[in-house]
VMD Tcl script that draws the C-alpha trace (Angstrom):
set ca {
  {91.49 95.06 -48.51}
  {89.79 97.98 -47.12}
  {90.79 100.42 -50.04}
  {89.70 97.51 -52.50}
  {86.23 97.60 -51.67}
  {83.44 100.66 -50.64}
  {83.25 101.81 -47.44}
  {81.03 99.20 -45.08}
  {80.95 96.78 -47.54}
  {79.62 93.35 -45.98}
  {82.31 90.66 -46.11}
  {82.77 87.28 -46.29}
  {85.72 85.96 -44.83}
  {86.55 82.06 -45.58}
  {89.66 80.71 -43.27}
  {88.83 83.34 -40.82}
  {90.84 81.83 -38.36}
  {91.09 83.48 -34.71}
  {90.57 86.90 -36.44}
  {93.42 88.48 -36.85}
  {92.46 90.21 -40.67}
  {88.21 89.82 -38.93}
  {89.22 92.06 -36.14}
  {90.63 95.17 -38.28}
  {87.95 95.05 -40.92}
  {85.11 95.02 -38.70}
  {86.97 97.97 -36.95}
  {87.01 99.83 -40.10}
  {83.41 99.58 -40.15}
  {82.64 96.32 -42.15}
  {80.26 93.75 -41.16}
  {82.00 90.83 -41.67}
  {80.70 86.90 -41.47}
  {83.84 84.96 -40.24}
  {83.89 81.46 -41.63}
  {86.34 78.86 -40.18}
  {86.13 74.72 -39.52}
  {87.94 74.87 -35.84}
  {85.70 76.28 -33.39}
  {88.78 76.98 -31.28}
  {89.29 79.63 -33.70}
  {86.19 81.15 -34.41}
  {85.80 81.50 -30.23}
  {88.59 84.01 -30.48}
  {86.85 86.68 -32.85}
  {84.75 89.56 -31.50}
  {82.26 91.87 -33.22}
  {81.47 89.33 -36.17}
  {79.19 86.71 -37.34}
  {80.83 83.01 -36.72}
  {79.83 80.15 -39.20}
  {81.33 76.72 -38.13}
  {81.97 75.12 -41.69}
  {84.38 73.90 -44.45}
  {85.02 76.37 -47.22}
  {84.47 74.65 -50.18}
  {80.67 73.12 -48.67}
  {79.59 76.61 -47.61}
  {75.99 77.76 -48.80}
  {74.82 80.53 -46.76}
  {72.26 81.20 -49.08}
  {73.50 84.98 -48.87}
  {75.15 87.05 -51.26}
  {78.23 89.53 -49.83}
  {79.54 92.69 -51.32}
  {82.93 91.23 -50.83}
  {84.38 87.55 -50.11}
  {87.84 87.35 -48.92}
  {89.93 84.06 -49.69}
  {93.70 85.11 -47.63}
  {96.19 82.40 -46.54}
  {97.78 81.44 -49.95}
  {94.32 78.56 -50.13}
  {94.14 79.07 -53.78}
  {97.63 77.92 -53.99}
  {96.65 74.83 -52.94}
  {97.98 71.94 -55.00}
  {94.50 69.81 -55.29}
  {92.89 71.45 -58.59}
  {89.45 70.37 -57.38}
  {89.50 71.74 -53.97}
  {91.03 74.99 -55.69}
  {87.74 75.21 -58.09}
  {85.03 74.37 -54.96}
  {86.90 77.15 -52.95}
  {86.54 79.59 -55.85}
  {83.23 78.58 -56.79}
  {82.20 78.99 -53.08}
  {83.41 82.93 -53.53}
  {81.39 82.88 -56.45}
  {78.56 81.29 -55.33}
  {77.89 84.39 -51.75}
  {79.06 87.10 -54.10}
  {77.06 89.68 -54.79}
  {76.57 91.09 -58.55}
  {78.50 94.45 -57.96}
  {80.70 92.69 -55.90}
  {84.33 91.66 -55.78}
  {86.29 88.84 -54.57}
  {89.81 89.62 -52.28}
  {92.20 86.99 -52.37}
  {95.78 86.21 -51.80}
  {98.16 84.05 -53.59}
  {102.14 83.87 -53.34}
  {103.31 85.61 -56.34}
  {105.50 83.37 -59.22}
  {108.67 84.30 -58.54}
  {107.93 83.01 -54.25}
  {108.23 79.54 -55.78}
  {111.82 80.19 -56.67}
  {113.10 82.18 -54.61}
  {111.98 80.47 -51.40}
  {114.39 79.22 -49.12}
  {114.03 77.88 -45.74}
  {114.78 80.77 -42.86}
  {112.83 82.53 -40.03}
  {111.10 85.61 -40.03}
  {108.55 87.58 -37.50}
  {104.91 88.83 -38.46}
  {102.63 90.35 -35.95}
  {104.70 88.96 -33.11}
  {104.64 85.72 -33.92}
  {107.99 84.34 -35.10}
  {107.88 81.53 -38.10}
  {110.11 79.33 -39.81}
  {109.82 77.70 -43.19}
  {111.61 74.27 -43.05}
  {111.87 71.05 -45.06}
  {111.44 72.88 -48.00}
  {111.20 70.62 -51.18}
  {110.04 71.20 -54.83}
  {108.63 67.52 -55.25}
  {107.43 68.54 -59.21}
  {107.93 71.76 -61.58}
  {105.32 74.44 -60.24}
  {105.30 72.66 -56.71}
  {106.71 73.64 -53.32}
  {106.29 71.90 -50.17}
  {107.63 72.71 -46.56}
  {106.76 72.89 -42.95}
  {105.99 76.16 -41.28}
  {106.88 76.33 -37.43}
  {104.91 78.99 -35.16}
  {106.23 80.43 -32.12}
  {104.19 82.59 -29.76}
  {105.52 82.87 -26.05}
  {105.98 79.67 -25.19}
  {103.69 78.23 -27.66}
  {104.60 76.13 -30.68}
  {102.60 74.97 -33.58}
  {103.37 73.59 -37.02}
  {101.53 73.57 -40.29}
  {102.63 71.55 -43.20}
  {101.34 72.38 -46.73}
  {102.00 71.92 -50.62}
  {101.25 74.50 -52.76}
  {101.06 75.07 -56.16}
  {102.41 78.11 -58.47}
  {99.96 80.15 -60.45}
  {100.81 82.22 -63.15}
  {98.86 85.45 -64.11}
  {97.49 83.07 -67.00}
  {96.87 80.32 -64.92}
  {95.27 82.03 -62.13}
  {92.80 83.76 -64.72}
  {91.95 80.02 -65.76}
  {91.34 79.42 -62.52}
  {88.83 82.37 -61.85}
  {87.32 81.66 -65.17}
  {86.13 77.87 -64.28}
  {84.38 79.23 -61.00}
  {82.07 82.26 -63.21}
  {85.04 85.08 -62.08}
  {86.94 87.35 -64.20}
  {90.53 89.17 -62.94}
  {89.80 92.65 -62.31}
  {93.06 93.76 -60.95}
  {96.43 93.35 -59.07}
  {95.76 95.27 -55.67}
  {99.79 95.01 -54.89}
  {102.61 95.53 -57.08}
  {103.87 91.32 -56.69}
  {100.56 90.20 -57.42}
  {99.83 88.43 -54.10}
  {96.90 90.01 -53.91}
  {94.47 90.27 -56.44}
  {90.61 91.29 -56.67}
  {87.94 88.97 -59.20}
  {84.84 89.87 -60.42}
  {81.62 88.13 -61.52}
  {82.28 87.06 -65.51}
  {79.25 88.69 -66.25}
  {80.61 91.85 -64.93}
  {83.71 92.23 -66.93}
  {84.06 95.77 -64.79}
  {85.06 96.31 -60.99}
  {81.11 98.38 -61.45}
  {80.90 98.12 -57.17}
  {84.32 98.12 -56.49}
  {86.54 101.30 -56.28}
  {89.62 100.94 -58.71}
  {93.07 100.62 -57.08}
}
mol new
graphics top color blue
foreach p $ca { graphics top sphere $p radius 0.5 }
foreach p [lrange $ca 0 end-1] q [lrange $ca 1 end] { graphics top cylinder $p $q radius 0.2 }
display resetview
């Protein structure tokens, strides 16, 4: 994310969460507005601006050099809720800005499989996996930290290169690049744009 964007670019960060992507940015020197719906959450970050809010009703009245949209919530499999989030990137992002955000790549959809894995100290599990229709996966995902256990459940929805331009198109964005070589994460700009003009090419 850092490399994707100029140095001290201001960013917007929807689905902050307790900070744990806030924390490093603002560390490398970006002011960053953290934007999360649990309060719980947003009392863990440091050295940011909090907004209490949902994503896809945000209207800061602001514009951002950067908005960041991590956690897969573009895969989600409600079509509406997929356009207000975009359009909600679109709508605080500057002109020579860029949009960050993260998607599981194509292939994830087949090749997941239920297992456990560790990220940051935090062990997870992926269980009751099922693919209830073509292009849909839905499972459980199991937390463990210390003693502490939390579960999410979630369907998502797989988007192709073609269908995640679609996507970007209906909410005024255009795909400027693939930041990683699976395409899970990916950088938009304004349509108007058509060029990455404030954003340093990867």
């Amino acid at each position: 994310m850092h490399a994707a964007v100029p140095p001290g670019a201001s960013i917007l960060e929807l689905g902050a969460g307790a900070g744990r992507v806030t924390h490093p940015l603002v560390a490398l020197g970006h002011p960053v507005v953290a934007v999360d719906e649990s309060a719980e959450m947003l009392a863990r970050i440091r050295g940011a601006e909090t907004v209490r809010a949902r994503i896809q009703e945000l209207d800061l009245g602001r514009r951002f050099d950067a908005v960041l949209l991590a956690s897969f919530l573009v895969n989600t499999a409600d079509r509406g809720l997929r356009r207000r989030f975009l359009q909600a990137c679109r709508r605080h992002l500057g002109d020579g800005g860029c949009v960050l955000l993260q998607r599981h790549p194509p292939a994830w959809f087949e090749e997941a499989a239920e297992g456990e894995g560790v990220a940051g100290g935090v062990s997870h599990r992926l269980r009751d996996l099922r693919r209830p229709a073509p292009g849909l996966l839905a499972a459980t995902v199991e937390y463990r930290a210390g003693d502490r256990t939390w579960t999410q459940w979630f369907t998502a929805e797989r988007l192709d290169d073609d269908a995640l331009a679609a996507a970007l198109g209906e909410a005024g964005l255009d795909l400027d690049a693939y930041l990683t070589g699976d395409g899970s994460w990916v950088r938009a700009v304004p349509a108007s744009r058509g060029a990455a003009l404030g954003c340093s090419p990867r």
